[in-house]
C-alpha positions in Angstrom: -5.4 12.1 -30.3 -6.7 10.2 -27.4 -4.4 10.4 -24.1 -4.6 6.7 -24.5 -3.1 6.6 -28.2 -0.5 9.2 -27.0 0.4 6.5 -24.1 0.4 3.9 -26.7 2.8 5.9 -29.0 4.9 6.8 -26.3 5.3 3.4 -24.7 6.3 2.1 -28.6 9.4 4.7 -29.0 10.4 3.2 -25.1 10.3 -0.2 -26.3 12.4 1.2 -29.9 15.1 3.2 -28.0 18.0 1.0 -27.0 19.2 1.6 -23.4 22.3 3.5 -23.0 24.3 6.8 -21.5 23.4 8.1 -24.7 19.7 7.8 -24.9 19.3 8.0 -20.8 18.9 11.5 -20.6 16.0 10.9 -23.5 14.1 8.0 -21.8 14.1 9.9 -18.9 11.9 12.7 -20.6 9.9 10.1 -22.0 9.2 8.5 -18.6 8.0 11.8 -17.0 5.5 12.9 -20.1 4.3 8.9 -19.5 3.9 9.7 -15.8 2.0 13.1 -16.5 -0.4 11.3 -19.2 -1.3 8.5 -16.7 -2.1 11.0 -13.9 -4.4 12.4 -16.4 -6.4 9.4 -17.2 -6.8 8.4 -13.4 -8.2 11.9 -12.8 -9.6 13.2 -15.6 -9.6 17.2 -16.7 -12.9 19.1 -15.6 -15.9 18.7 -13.7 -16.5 15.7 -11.9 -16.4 13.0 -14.6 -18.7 10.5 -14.9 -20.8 9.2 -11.8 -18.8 6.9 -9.3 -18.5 3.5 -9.2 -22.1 1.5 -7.2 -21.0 0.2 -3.9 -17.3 0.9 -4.0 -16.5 3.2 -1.4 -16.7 1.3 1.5 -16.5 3.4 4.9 -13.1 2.1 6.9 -13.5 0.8 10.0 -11.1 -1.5 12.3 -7.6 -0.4 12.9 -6.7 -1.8 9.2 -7.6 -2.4 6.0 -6.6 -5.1 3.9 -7.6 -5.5 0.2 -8.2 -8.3 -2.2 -6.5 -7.7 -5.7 -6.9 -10.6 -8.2 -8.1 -11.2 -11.8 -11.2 -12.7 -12.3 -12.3 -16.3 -10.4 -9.3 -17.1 -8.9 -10.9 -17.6 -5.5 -11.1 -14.0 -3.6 -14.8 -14.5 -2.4 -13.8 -17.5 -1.2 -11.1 -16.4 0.9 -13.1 -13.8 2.2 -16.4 -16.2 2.8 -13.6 -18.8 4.6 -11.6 -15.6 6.4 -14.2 -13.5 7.9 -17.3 -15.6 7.6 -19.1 -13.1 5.0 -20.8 -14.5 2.0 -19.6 -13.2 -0.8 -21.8 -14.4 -3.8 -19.4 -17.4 -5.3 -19.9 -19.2 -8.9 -17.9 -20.8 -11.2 -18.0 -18.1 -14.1 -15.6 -14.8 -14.2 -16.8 -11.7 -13.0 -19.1 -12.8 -10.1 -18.2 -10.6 -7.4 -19.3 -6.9 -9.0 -19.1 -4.0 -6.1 -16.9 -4.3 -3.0 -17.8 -6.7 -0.5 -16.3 -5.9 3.2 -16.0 -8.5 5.8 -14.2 -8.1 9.6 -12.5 -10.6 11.4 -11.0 -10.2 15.0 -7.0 -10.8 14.6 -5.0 -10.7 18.4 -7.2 -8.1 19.2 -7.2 -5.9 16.7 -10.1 -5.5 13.9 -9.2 -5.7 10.8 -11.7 -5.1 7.5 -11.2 -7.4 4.5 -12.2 -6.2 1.3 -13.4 -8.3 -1.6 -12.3 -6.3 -4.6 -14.1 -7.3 -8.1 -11.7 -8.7 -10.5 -9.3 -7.0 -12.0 -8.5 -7.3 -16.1 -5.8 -6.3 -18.3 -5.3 -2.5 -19.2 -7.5 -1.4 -15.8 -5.4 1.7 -15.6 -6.4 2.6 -18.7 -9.9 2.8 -17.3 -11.2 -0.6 -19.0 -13.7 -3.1 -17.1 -14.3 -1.4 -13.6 -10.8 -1.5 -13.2 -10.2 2.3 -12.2 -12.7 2.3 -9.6 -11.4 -1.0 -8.1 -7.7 0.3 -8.1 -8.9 3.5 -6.3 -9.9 1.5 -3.4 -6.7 -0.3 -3.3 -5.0 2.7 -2.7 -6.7 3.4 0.5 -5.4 -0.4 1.9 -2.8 -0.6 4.7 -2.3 -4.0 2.8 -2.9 -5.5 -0.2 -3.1 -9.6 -1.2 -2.6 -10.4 -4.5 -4.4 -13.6 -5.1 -2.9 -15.7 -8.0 -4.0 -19.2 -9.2 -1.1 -21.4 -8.4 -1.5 -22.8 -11.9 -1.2 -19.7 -13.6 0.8 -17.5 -11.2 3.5 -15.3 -12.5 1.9 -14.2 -16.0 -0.8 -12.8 -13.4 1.2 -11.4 -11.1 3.2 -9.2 -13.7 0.1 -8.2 -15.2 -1.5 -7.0 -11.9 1.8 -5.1 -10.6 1.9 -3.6 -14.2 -1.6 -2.0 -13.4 -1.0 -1.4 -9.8 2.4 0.3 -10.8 0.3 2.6 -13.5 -1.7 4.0 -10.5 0.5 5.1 -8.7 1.0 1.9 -6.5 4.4 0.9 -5.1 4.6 -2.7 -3.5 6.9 -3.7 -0.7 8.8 -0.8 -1.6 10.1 2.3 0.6 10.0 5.7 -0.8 13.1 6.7 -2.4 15.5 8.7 -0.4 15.5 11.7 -2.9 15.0 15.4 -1.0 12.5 17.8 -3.3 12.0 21.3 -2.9 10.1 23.8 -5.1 11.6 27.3 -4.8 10.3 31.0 -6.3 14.1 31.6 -8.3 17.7 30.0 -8.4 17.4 28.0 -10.9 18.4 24.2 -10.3 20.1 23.3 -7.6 21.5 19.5 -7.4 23.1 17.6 -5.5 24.1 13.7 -4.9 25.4 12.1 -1.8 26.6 9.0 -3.3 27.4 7.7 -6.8 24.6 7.8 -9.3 24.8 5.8 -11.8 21.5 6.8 -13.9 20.6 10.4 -13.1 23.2 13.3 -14.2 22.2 17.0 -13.6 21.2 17.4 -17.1 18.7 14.6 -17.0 17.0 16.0 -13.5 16.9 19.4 -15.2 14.9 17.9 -18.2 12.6 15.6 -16.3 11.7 18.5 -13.9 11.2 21.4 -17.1 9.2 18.3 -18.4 6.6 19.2 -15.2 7.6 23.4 -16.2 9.9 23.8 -12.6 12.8 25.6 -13.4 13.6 26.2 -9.4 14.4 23.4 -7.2 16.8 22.1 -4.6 16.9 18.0 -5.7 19.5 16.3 -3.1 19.5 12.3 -4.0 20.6 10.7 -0.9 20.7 7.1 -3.1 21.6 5.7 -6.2 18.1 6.8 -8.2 16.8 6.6 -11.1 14.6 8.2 -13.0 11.5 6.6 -12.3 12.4 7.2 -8.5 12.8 10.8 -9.3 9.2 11.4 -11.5 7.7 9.2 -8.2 8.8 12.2 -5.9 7.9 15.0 -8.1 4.0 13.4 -8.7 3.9 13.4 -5.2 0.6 11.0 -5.3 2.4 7.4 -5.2 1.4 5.5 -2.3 3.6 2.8 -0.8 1.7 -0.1 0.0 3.3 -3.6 1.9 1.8 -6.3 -0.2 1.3 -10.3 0.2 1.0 -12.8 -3.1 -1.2 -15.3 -2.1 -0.9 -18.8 -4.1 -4.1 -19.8 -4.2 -6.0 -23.9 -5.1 -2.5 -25.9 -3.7 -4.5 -28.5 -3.4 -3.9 -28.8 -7.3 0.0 -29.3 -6.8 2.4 -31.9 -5.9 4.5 -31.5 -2.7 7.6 -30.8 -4.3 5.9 -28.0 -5.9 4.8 -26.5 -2.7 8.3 -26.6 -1.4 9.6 -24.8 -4.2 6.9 -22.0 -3.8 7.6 -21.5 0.1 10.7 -20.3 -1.0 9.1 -17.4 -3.0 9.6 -13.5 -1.0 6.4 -12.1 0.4 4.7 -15.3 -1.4 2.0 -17.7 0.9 0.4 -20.6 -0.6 -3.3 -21.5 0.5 -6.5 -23.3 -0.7 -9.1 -21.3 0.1 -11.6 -24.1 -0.5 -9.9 -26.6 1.9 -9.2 -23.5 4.5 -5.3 -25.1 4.5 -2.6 -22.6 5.8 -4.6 -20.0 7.0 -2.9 -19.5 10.0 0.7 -18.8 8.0 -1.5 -16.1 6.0 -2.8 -14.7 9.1 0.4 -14.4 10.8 2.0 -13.1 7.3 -0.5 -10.0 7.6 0.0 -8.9 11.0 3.3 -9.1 10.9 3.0 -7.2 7.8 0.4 -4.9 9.2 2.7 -3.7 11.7 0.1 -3.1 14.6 0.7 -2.1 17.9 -1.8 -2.9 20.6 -1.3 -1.2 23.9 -3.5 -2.5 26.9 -5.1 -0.1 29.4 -5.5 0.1 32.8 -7.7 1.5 35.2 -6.5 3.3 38.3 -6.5 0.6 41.2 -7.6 -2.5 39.2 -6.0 -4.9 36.7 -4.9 -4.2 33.1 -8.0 -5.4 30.5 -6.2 -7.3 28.5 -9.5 -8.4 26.5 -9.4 -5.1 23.8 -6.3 -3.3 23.3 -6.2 -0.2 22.0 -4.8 -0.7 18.5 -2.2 2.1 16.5 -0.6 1.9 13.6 2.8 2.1 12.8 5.0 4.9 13.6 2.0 6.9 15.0 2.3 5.6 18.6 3.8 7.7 21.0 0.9 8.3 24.0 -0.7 11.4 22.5 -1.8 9.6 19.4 -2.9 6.9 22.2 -5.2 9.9 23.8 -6.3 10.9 20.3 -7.5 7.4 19.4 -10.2 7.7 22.6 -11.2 10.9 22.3 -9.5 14.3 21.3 -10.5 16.1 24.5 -8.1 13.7 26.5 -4.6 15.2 25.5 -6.3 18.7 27.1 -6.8 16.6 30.6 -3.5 14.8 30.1 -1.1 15.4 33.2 1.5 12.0 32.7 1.0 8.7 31.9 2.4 5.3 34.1 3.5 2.9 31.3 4.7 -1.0 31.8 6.4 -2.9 29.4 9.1 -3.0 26.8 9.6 0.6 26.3 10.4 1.8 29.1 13.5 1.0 31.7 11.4 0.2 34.8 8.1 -0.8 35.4 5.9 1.2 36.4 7.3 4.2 34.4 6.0 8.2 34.3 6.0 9.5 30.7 5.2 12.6 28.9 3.0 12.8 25.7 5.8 12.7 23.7 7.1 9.0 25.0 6.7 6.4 21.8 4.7 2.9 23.1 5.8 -0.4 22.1 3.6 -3.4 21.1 1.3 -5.2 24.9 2.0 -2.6 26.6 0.2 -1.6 29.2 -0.5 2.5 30.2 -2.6 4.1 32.7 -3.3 7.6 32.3 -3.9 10.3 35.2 -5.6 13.5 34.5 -4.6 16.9 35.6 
């Protein structure tokens, strides 16, 4: 039997087992076997498998990396051709765009690569069309759009979270507050902070013997459920903020496009017209989460022309040093910063002092 027939048959009995205490603890088990077949297919058993996809790695560069996830001719090389001012080959049949195309464009100071994924069809995860290879390079995105025809959006956009979701691909989510801990004997050892009103010690026991670990500390610090649970055990799931971008508005009436504003995480655009780009724009880097930090040179005036751009939640000043060069933190004696994070201007910091967005830091050398 295929691993996709097994998938098949096991997705059948989900769909034929009605939902309740009773059948939880067997859903569960069903979930985890689904999650282990999956893994399979994206990385298949023994030696390398197959040559790798022409022209889809592309080598990161900027400070971010946003990707381009759509079906077929529903404007991406557009965008991109209209964004970044790289021609992307454009035609009015599916499947134009075939290997990644990258383009850069220069945001508030920060560089940020756009990728052109090729369209995506149904049952990608399942390795059909180029789907696999195209997914793969979504998972290395800081951010992902999800371009939809306005005309056709929400059939698309379950379809295309479907196949992200089978990868491994968790949008606008966090990861789920569940504590994992392999151990060499002890058995199972569980425990919940708060109410749970899905997972029950028996159920975690047969999810995890499922994956053959019969010694674990599981503390669930949320009400989880067993998808949450098979996430953290996989250990491979990347959490990914994502944008869906409405594209062709100019096909709609107004009322329309007041309804649709009011979609979460949701920004309407024609990528033909170039309308709205500047809502998208902002949407990304606030979604981005940058944080630029200006330097400035002993005795002379802060260059506010190229900031020094981190990500977040790596800022504090030695991952500032680090970004230059690596032999800096060896030099490092203190740095001055101005600005919002600290309580007077100029202030002296250690290495260890976390930098807020325009600020400005001058380093002095031992």
């Amino acid at each position: 039997m295929s691993i996709l027939a097994k998938i098949a048959e096991i997705e059948n009995e989900m769909a034929r087992t009605q939902r309740n205490k009773a059948t939880a603890h067997h859903l569960g088990l069903l979930k985890a076997r689904l999650a282990k077949l999956r893994r399979e297919l994206i990385t298949p058993k023994g030696g390398s498998g197959g040559g790798t996809g022409e022209g889809f790695d592309v080598a990161k560069t900027g400070d971010a990396r946003v990707g381009f996830v759509g079906f077929p001719s529903v404007g991406k090389s557009t965008l991109l051709s209209n964004l970044a001012g790289v021609y992307s080959e454009v035609a009015a049949y599916e499947f134009t765009t075939l290997t990644t195309v990258p383009g850069v464009i220069r945001y508030k100071g920060a560089k940020i690569q756009l990728l052109d994924l090729p369209g995506i069809i149904e049952g990608a995860k399942d390795g059909k069309g180029r789907g696999r290879q195209v997914i793969a390079v979504a998972r290395t995105c800081n951010l992902i759009l999800i371009v939809l025809d306005v005309l056709k959006p929400l059939v698309h956009k379950k379809l295309i979270e479907h196949e992200l979701e089978g990868f491994g691909i968790r949008l606008n989510k966090q990861p789920p507050n569940i504590g994992f801990k392999k151990k060499d004997k002890g058995g199972i050892n569980f425990t919940a902070t708060c109410a749970q009103t899905e997972l029950d010690a028996e159920t975690v026991k047969s999810i995890l013997a499922e994956y053959k670990i019969h010694n674990a500390d599981i503390t669930l610090r949320s009400d989880s459920t067993a998808d949450d649970l098979i996430d953290v055990v996989e250990g491979n799931r990347v959490y990914i903020p994502c944008i869906y971008v409405l594209n062709k508005i100019d096909q709609i009436s107004i009322e329309e496009l007041d309804i649709i504003y009011k979609v979460p995480h949701c920004v309407p655009i024609s990528a033909h017209h170039r309308w709205n780009f500047d809502d998208l724009l902002e949407r990304m880097w606030d979604y981005l989460q940058l944080v630029r930090i200006y330097t400035k040179p002993k005795g002379q005036l802060p260059d506010y022309t190229s900031p020094v751009v981190l990500p977040d939640g790596r800022t504090a000043v030695e991952d500032f040093c680090l970004k230059i060069h690596k032999n800096l933190i060896k030099e490092f004696k203190y740095a001055l910063v101005w600005g919002s994070s600290v309580k007077h201007n100029p202030q002296k910091v250690g290495k260890d002092h976390v930098l807020e967005d325009e600020d400005v830091i001058q380093l002095v050398k031992k």
